[in-house]
C-alpha positions as CSV (number, residue, x, y, z in Angstrom):
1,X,-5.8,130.2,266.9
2,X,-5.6,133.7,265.1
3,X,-2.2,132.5,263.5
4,X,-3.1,130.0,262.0
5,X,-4.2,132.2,259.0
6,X,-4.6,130.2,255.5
7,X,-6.5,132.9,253.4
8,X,-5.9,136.4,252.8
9,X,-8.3,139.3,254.5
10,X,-11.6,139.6,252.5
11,X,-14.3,142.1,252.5
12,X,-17.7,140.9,253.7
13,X,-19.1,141.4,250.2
14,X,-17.7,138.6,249.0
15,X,-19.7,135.2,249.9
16,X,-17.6,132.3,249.6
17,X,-19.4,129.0,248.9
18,X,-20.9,126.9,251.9
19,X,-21.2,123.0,251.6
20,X,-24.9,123.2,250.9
21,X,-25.0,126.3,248.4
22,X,-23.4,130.5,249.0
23,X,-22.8,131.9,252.6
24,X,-24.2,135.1,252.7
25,X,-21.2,138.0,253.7
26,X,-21.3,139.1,257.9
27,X,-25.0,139.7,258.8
28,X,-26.2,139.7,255.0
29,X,-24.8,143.0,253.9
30,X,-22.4,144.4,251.0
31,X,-20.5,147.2,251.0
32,X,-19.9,148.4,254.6
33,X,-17.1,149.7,254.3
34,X,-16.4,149.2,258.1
35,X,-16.4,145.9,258.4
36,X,-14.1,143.3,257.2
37,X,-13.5,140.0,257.6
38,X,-10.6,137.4,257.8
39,X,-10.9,133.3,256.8
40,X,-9.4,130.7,258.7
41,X,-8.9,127.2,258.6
42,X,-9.2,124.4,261.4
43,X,-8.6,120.5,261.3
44,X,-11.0,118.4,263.0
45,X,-11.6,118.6,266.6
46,X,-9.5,121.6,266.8
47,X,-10.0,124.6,268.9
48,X,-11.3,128.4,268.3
49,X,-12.0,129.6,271.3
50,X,-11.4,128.6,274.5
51,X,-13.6,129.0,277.4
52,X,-13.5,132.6,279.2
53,X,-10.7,133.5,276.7
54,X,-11.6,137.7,275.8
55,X,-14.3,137.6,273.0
56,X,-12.6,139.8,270.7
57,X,-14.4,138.5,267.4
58,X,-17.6,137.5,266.1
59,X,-17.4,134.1,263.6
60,X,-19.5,132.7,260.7
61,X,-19.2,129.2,259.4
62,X,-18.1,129.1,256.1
63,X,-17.5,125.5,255.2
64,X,-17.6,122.0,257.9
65,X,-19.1,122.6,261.3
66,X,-18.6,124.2,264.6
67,X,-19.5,123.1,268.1
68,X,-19.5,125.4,271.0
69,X,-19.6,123.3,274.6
70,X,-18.9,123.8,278.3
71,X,-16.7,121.3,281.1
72,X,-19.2,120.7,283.5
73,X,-16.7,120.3,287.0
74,X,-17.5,115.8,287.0
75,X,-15.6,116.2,283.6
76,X,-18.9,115.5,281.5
77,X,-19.1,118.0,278.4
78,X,-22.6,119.8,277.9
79,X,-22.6,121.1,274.1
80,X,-24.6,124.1,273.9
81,X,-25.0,124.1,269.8
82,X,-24.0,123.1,266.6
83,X,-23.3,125.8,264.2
84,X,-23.3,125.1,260.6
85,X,-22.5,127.0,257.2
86,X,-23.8,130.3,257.2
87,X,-24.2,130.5,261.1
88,X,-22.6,133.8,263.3
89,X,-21.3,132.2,266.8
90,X,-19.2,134.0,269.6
91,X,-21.4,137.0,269.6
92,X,-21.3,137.5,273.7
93,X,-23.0,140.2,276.0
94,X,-19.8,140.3,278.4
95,X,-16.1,140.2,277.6
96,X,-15.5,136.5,277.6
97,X,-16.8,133.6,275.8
98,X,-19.1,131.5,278.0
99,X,-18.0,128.3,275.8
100,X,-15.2,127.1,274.3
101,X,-15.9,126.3,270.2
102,X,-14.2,123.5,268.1
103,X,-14.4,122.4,264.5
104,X,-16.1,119.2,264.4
105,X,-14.8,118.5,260.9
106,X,-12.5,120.4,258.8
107,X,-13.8,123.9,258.4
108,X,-13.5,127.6,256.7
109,X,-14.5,130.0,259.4
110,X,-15.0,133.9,259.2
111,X,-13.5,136.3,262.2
112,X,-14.9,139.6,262.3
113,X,-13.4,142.1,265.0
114,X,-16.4,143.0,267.6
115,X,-15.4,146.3,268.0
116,X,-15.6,146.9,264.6
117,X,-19.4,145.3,264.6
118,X,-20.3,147.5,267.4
119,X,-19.1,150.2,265.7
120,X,-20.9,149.5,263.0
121,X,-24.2,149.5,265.3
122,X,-23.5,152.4,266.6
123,X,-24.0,154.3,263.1
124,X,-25.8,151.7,261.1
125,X,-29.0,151.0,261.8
126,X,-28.7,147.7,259.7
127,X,-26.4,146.4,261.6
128,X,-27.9,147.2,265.0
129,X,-31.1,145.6,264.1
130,X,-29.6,142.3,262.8
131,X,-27.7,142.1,266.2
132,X,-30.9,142.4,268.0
133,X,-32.5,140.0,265.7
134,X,-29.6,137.1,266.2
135,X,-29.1,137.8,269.8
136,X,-33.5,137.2,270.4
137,X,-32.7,134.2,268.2
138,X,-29.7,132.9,270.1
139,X,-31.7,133.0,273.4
140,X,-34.6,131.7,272.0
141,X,-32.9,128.6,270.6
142,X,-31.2,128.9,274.5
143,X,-34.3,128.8,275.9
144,X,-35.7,125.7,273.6
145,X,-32.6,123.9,274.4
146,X,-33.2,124.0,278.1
147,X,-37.0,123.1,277.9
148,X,-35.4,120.1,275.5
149,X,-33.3,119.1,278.6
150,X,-35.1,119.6,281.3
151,X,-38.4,118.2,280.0
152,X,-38.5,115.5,277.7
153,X,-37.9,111.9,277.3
154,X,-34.8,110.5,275.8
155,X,-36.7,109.5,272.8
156,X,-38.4,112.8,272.2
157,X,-35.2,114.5,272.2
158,X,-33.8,112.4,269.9
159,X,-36.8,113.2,267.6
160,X,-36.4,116.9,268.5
161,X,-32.7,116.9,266.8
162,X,-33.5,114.9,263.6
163,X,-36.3,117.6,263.1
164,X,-34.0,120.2,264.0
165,X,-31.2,118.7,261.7
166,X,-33.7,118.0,259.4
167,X,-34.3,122.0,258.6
168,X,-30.9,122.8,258.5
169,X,-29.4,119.8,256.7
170,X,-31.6,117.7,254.4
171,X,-30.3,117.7,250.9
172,X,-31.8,116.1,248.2
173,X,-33.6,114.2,251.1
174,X,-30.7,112.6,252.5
175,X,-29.2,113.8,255.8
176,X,-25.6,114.3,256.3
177,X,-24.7,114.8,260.0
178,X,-21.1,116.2,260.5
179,X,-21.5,115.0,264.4
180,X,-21.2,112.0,265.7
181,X,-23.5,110.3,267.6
182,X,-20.7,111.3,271.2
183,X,-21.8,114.9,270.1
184,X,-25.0,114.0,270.0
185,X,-25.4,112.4,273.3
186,X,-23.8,115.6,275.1
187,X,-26.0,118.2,272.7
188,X,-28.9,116.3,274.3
189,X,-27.9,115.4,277.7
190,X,-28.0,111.5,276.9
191,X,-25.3,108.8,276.9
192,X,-23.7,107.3,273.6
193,X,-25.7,104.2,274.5
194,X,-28.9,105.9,274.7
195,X,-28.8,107.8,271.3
196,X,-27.5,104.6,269.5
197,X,-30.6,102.3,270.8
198,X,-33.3,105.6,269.8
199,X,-31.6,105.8,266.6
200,X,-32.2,101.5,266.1
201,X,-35.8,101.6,267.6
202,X,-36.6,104.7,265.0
203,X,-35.2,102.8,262.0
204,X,-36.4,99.1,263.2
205,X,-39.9,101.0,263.3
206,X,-39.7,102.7,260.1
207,X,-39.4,106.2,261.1
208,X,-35.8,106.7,259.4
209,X,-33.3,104.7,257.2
210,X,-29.3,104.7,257.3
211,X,-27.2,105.1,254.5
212,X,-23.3,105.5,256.1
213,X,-22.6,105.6,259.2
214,X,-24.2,109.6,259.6
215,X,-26.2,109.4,256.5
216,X,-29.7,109.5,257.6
217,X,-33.2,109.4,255.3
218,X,-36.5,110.6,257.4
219,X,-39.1,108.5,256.4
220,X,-42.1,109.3,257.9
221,X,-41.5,112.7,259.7
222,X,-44.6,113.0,261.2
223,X,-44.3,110.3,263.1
224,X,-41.3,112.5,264.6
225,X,-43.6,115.5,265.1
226,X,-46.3,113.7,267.0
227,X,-43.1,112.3,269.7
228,X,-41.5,116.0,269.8
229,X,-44.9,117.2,270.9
């Protein structure tokens, strides 16, 4: 948790690189002199949050990937999202975080007290504004989710998440996924099984190639489009 320090304090104005190009500083700005921002490491699969724990700090991904799930009370795990470089997570509207939050892979996070962003609000207009703008965004990728699991085939979600990947990932056309295809299956509400056998009928048909075990080329992404309708 917060001991497990392995970089100095840093002011926000200083972007540190992501693994697909810069991380823009805490909620794109330089120079507030108000808020300031410390780096920590995590290994894989290794917590940095617990669920209901106090949410005492906002996070951006610097470097790896972040996942942020819940324990449903059978023991299944419903992962809410998957936050990559340059993505601001923990940001709640009560005092406790709703999910827990683990580093998929090795990663750099950011920790940035909320009091101090709040404070910041309070006398910025900036930074009031670009809390407004991620929290609407935050409930409407909330809201997409849901309509994702409550309403459409197996295969159309599958589709849904190499599109949304897709946006978010694609380098030089090939896709990296840090997940694997477990974090998939609970992103989407679908078994291991199930995502393995979408993943074979898109590639027997055409739709995308493998290259590694998450390396993954979309070949004909309309095709994706027209299921994700």
């Amino acid at each position: 948790m917060l001991t497990r320090s392995t970089a100095p304090s840093l002011n926000v104005n200083r972007a540190a690189p992501g693994a697909f190009g810069p991380v823009e500083p805490f909620f794109g700005f330089t120079g507030h002199a108000g808020l300031i921002a410390t780096e920590f490491t995590y290994g894989k699969d290794e917590e940095i949050y617990g669920e209901d724990e106090p949410a005492e700090y906002v996070y951006q991904v610097v470097r790896g990937a972040v996942r942020t799930y819940k324990l449903l009370s059978d023991g299944r795990r419903q992962i809410g999202a998957f936050h990559l470089p340059g993505d601001v997570f923990g940001l709640e509207s009560g005092t406790k975080h709703r999910l827990a939050a683990e580093a998929i892979i090795d990663s750099t996070v950011r920790l940035l007290k909320r009091r101090s962003v709040e404070q910041a609000a309070g006398t910025d207009v900036r930074v009031a504004h670009k809390l407004w703008t991620m929290t609407a965004d935050d409930l409407k990728r909330a809201e997409e989710h849901m309509l994702l699991l409550g309403r459409k085939s197996a295969m159309e979600r599958v589709a849904n998440f190499l599109l949304e990947m897709d946006c978010r990932l694609t380098v030089a056309g090939m896709m990296a996924l840090p997940m694997c295809r477990r974090d998939i299956g609970d992103y989407l509400g679908l078994t291991l099984e199930t995502v393995s056998r979408a993943l074979s009928q898109l590639n027997d048909e055409g739709v995308l190639g493998f290259s590694g075990a998450r390396q993954i080329v979309l070949r004909n992404r309309q095709r994706l489009r027209n299921m994700d309708i």
